[in-house]
N, C-alpha and C positions, 0 to 999 in steps of 0.2 A: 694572190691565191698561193696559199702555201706548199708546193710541192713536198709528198713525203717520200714516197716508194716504188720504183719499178720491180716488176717482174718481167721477164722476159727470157726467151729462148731463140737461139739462131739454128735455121737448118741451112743445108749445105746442098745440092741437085734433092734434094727430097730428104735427106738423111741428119736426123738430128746430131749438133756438131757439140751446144753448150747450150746452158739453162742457167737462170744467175737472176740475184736480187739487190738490187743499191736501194741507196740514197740517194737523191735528185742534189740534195745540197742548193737548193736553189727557190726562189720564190718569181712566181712569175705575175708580170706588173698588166692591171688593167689596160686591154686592147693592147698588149706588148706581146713580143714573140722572145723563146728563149731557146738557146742551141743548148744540148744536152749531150755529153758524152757517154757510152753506154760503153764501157771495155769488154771484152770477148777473147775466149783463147779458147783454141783446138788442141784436144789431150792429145798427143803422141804416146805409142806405144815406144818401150826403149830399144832406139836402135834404127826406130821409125821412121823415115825421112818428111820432112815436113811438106806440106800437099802445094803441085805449085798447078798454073793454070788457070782456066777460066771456068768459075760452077757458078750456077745459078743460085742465089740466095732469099732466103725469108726470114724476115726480122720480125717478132710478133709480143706482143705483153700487154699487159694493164698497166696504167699509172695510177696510184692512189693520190690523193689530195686532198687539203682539208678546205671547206668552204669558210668563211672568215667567220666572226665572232666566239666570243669564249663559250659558249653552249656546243655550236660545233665541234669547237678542238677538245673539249673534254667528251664528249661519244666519239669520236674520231680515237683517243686516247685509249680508253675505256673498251674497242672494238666493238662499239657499239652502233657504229655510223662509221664505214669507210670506202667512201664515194671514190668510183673509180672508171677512167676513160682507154677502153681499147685503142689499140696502134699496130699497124702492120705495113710493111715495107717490102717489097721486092724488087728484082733487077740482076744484075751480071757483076762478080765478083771475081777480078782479076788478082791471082798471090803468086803470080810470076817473078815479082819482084822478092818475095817473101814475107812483107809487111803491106796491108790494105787499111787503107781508110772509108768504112760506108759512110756515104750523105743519103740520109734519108729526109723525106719532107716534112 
């Protein structure tokens, strides 16, 4: 299943932090699981110090993907056809350290 496109946004204690659209880069295999990296960055104003502590996080988007055969990928193409599966993540977001990594399921 050919992964194409995320869209997604992160908020922060309730507060929208970043919004952002990749490419998955990635094809995911029948009854297979696939780890995805989603990179994320918090604007700073200049001068701003960067946010440290623990805030509650929400990770949320669509994935697009194309369903196999050439009739698919050409309406997929075409944006005629672009099948797509919600996603949503929550949980505690420690940047005490100043760099985090979410694992979302």
């Amino acid at each position: 299943l050919p992964l194409r496109e995320f869209n997604y946004a992160l908020a922060l204690d309730g507060r929208p932090v970043f919004a952002g659209f990749r490419s998955p880069e990635a094809t995911l295999r029948r009854f297979g699981t696939q780890r995805l990296t989603l990179p994320v960055s918090i604007p700073l104003a200049e001068g701003q110090a960067a946010p440290t502590g623990t805030f509650r996080y929400a990770l949320r988007g669509e994935l697009g993907y194309t369903t196999p055969g050439e009739i698919a990928e050409i309406l997929f193409d075409s944006g005629l056809r672009r099948p797509t599966v919600p996603f949503n993540a929550t949980g505690t977001l420690n940047l005490s350290a100043g760099e985090a990594q979410l694992v979302a399921p």
